[in-house]
N, CA, C and O atoms as CSV, one atom per row, in Angstrom:
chain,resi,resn,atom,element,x,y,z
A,1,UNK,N,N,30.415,55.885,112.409
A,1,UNK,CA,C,29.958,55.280,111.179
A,1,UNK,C,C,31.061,54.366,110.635
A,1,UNK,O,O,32.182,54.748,110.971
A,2,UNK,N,N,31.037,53.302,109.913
A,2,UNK,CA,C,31.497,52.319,109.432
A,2,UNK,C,C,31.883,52.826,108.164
A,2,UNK,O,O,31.067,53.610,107.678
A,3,UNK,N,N,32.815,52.614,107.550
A,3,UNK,CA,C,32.820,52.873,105.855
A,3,UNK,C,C,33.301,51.910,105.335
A,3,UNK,O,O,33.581,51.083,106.203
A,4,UNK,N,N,33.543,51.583,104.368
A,4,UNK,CA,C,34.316,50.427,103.610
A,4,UNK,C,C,35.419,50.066,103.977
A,4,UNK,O,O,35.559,48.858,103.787
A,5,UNK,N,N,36.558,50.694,104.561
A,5,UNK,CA,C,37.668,50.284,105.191
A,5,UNK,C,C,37.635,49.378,106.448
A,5,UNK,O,O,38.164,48.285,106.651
A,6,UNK,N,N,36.781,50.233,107.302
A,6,UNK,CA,C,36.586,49.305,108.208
A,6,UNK,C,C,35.574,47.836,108.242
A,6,UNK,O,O,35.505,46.896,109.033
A,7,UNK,N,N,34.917,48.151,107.074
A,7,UNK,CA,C,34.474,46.685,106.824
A,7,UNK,C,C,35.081,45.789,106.895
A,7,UNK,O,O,35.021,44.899,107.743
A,8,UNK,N,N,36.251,45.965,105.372
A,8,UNK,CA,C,37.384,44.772,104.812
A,8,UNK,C,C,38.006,44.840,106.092
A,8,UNK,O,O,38.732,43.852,105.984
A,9,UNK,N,N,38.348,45.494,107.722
A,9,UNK,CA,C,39.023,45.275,108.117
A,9,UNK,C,C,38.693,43.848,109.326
A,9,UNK,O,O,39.350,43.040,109.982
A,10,UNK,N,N,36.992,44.269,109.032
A,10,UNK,CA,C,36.555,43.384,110.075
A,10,UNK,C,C,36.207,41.929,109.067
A,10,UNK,O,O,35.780,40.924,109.634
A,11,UNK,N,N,36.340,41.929,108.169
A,11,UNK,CA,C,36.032,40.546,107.137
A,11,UNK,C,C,37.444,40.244,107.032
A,11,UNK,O,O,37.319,39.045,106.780
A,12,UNK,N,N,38.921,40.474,107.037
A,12,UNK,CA,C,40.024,40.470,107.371
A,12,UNK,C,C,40.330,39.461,108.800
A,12,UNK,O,O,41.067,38.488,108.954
A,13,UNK,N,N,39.450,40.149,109.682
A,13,UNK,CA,C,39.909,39.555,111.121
A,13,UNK,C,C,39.032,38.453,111.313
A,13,UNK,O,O,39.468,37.635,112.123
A,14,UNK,N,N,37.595,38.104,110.662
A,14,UNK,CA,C,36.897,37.068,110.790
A,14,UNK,C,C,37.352,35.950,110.053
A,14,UNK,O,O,36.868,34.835,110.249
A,15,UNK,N,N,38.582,36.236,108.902
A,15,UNK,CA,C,38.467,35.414,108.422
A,15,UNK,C,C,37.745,34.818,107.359
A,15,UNK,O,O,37.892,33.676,106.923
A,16,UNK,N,N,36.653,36.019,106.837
A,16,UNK,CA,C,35.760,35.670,106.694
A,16,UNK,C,C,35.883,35.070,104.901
A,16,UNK,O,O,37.023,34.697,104.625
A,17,UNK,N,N,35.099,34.986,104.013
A,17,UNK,CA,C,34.971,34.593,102.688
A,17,UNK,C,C,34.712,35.837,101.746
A,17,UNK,O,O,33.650,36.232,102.228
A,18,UNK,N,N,34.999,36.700,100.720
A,18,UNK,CA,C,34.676,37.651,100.176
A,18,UNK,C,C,34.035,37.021,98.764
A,18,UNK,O,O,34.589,36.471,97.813
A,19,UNK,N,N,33.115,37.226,98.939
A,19,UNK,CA,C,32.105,36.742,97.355
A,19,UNK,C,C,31.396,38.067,96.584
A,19,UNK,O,O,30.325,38.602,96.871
A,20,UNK,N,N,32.429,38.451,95.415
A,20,UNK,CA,C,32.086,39.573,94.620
A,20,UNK,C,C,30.838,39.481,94.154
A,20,UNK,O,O,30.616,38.415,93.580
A,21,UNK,N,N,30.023,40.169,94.201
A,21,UNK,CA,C,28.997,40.496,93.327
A,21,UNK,C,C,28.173,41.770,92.658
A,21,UNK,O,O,28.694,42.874,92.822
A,22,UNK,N,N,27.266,41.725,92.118
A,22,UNK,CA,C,27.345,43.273,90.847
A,22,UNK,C,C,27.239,44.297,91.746
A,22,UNK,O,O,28.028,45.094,91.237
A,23,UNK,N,N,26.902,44.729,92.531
A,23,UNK,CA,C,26.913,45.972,93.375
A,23,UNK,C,C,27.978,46.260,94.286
A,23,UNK,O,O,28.735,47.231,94.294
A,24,UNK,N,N,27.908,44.950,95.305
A,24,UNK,CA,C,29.045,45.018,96.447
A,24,UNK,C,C,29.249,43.491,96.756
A,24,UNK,O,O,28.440,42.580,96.586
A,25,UNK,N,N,30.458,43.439,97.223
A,25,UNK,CA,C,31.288,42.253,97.696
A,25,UNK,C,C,30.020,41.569,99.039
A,25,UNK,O,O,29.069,42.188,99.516
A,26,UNK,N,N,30.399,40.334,99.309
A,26,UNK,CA,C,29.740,39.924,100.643
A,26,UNK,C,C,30.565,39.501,101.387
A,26,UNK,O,O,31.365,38.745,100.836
A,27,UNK,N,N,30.794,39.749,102.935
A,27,UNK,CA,C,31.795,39.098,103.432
A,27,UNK,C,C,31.103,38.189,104.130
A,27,UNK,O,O,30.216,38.783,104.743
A,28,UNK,N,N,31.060,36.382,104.453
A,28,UNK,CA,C,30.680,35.488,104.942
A,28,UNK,C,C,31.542,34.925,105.728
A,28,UNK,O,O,32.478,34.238,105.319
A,29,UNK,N,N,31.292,35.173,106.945
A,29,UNK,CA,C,31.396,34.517,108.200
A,29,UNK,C,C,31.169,33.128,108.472
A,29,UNK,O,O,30.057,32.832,108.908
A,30,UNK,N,N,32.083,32.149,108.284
A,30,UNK,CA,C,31.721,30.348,108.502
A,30,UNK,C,C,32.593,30.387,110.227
A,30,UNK,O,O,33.583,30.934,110.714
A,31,UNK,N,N,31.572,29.509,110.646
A,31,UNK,CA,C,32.181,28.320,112.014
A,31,UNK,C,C,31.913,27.011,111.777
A,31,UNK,O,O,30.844,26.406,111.692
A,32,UNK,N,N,33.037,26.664,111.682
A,32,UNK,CA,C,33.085,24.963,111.659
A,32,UNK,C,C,32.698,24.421,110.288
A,32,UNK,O,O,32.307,23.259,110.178
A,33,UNK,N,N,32.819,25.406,109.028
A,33,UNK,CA,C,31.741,25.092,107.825
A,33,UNK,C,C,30.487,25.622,107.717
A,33,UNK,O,O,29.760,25.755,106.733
A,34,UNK,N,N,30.351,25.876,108.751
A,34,UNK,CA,C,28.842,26.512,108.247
A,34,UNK,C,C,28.852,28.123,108.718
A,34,UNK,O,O,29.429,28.773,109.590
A,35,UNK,N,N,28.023,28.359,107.800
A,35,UNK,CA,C,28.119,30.195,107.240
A,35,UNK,C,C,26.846,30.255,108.700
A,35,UNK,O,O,25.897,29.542,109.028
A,36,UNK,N,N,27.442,31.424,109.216
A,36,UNK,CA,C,27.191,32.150,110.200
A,36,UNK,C,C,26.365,33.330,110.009
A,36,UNK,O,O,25.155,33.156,110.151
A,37,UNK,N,N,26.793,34.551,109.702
A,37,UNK,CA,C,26.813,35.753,109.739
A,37,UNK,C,C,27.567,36.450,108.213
A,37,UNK,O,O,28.777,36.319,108.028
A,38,UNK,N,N,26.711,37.148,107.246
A,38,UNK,CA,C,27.191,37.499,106.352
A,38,UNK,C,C,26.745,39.382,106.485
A,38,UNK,O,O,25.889,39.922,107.186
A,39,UNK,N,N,28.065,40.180,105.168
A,39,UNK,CA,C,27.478,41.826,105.338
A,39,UNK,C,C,28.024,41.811,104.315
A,39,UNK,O,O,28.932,41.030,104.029
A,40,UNK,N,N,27.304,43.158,103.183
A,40,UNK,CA,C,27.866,43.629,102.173
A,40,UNK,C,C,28.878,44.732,102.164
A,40,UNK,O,O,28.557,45.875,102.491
A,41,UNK,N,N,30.064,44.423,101.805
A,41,UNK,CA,C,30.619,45.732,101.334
A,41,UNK,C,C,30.693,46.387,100.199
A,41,UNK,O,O,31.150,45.939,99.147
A,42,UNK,N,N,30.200,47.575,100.405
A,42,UNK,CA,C,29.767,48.171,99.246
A,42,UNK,C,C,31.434,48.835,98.347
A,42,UNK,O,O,32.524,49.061,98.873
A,43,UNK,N,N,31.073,48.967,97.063
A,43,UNK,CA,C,32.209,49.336,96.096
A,43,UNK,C,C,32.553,50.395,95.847
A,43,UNK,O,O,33.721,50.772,95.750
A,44,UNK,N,N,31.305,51.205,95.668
A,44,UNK,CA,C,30.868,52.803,95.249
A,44,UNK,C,C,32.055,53.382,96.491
A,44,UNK,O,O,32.840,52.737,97.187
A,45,UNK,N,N,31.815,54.713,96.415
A,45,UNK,CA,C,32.585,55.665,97.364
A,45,UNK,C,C,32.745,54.934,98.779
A,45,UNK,O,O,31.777,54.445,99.361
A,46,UNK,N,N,34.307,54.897,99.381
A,46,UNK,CA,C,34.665,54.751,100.621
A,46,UNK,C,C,33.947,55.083,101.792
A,46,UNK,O,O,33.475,54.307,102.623
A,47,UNK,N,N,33.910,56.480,101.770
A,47,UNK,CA,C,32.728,56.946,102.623
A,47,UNK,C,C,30.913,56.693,102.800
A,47,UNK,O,O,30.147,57.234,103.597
A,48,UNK,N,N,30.573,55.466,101.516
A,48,UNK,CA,C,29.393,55.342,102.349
A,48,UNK,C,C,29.295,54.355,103.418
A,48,UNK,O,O,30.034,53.410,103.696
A,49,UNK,N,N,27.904,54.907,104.114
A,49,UNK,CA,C,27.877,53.598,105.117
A,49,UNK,C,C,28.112,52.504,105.326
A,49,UNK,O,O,27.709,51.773,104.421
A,50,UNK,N,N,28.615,51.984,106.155
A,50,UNK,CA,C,28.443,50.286,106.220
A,50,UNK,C,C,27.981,50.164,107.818
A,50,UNK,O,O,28.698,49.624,108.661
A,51,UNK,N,N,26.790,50.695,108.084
A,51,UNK,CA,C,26.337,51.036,109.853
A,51,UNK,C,C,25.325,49.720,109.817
A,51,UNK,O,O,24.591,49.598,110.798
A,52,UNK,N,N,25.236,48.795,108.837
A,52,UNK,CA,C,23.802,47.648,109.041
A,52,UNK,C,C,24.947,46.795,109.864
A,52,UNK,O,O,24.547,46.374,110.950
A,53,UNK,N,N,26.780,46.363,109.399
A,53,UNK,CA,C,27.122,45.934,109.982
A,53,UNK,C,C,27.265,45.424,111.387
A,53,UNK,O,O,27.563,44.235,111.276
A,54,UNK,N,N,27.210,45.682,112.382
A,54,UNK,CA,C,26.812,45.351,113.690
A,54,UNK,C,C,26.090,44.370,113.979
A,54,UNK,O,O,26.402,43.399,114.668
A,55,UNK,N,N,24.552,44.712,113.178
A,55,UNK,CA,C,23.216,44.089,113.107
A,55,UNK,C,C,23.312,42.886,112.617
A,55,UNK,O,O,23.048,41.902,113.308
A,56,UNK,N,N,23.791,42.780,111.079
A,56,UNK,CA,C,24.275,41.251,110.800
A,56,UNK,C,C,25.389,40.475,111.085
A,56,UNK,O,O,25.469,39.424,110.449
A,57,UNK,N,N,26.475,40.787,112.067
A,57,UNK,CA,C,27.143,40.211,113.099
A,57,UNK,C,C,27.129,40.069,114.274
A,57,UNK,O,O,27.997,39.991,115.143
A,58,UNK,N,N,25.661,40.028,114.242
A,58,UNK,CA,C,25.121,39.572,115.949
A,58,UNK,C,C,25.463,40.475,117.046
A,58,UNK,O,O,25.107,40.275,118.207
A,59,UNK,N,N,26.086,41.368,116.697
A,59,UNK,CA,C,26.750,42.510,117.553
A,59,UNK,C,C,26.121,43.808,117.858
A,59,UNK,O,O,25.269,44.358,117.161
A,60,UNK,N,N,26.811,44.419,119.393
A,60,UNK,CA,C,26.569,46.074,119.309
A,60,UNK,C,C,27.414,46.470,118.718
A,60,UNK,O,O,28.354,45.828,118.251
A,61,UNK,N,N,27.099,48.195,118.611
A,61,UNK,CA,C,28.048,48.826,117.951
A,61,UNK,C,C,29.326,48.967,118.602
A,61,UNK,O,O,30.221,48.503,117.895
A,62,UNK,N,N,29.786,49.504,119.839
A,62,UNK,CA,C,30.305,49.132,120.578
A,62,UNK,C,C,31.429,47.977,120.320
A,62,UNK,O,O,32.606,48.210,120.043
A,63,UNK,N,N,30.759,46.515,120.484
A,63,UNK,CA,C,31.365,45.724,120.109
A,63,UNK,C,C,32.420,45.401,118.628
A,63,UNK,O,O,33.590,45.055,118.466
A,64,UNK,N,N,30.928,45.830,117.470
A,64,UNK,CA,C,31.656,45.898,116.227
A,64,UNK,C,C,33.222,46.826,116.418
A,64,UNK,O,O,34.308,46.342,116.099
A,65,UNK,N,N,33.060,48.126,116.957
A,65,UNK,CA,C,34.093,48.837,117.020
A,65,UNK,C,C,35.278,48.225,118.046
A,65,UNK,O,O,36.495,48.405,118.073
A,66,UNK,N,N,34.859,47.855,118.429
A,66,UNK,CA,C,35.831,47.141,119.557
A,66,UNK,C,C,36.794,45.449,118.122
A,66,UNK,O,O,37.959,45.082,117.972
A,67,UNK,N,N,36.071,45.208,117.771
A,67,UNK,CA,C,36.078,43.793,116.871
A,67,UNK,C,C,37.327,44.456,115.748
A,67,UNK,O,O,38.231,43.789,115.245
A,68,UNK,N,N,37.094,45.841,115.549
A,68,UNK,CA,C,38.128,46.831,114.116
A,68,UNK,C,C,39.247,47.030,114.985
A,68,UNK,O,O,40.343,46.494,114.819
A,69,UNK,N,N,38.989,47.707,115.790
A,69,UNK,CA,C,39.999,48.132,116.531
A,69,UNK,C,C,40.631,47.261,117.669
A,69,UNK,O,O,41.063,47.683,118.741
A,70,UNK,N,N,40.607,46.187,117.305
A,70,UNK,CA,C,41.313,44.924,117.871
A,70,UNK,C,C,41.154,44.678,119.285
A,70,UNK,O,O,41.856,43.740,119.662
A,71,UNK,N,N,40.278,45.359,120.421
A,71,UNK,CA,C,39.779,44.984,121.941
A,71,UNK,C,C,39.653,43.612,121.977
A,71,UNK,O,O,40.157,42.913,122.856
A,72,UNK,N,N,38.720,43.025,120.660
A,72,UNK,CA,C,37.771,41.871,120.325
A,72,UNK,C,C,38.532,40.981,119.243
A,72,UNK,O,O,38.684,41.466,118.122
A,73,UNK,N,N,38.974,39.821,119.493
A,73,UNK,CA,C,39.516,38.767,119.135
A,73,UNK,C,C,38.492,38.053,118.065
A,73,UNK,O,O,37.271,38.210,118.088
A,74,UNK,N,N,39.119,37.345,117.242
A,74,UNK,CA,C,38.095,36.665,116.339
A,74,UNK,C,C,37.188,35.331,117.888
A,74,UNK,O,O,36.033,34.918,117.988
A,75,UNK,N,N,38.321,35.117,118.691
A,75,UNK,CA,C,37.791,33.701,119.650
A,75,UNK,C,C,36.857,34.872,120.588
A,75,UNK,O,O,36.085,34.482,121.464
A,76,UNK,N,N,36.987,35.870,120.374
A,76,UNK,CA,C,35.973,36.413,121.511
A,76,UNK,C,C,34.376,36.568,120.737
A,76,UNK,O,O,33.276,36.418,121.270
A,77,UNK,N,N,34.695,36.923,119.297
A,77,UNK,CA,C,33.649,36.986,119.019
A,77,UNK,C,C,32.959,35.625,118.817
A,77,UNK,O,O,31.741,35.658,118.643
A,78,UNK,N,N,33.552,34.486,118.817
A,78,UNK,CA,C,32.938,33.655,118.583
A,78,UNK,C,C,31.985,32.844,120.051
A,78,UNK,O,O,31.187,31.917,120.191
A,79,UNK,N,N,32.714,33.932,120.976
A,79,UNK,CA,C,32.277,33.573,122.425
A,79,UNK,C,C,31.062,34.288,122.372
A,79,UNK,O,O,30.144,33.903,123.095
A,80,UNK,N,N,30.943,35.025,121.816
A,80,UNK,CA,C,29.342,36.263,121.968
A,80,UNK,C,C,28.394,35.387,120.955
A,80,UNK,O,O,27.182,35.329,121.164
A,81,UNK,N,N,28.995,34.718,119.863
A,81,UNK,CA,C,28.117,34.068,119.113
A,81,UNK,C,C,27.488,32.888,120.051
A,81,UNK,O,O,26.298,32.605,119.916
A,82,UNK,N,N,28.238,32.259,120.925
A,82,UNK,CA,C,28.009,31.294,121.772
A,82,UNK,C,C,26.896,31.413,122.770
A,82,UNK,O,O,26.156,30.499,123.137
A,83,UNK,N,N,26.875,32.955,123.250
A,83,UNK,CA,C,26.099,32.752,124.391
A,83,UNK,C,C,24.947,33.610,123.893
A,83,UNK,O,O,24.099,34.051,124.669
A,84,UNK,N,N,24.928,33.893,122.283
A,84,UNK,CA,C,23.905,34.047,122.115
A,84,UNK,C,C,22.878,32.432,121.440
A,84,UNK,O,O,21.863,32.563,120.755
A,85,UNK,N,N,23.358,31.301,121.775
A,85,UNK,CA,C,23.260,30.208,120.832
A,85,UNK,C,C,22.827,30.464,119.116
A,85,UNK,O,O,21.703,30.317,118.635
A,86,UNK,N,N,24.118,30.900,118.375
A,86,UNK,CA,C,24.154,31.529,117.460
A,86,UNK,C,C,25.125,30.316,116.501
A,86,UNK,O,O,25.104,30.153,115.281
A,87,UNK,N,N,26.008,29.518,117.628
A,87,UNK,CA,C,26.676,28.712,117.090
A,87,UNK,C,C,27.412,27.380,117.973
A,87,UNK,O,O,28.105,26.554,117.379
């Protein structure tokens, strides 16, 4: 399971944009300028889920975990975005 830590860790490594809003933060994913792939991180307790992640980064789980735990390069993921013509 994903929790909030490992969210910010993967919106950290994308690079991504953090846009606060009343419930939970959004982290937005841009290539080249244009927004890609966005996920909420939620504010409330650390421990809830953040398991939709995967799904709205074009990813398996697998992968996502691989993407936190550094296997997966920001240029790799942008290679999976590629051959999914995603970008």
């Amino acid at each position: 399971m994903f929790d909030q830590d490992d969210a910010r860790e993967i919106a950290k490594k994308l690079k991504a944009d953090i846009e606060p809003r009343r419930r939970h933060d959004i982290a937005i994913f841009r290539y080249e300028g244009q927004r890609i792939a966005q996920f909420g991180i939620r504010r409330g307790s650390k421990e809830q889920g953040h398991d939709y992640i995967p799904l709205q980064l074009h990813l398996t789980r697998k992968q996502c975990l691989d993407l936190r735990a550094c296997p997966l390069s920001l240029d790799d993921y942008v290679r999976i975005l590629r051959t999914k013509n995603l970008i």
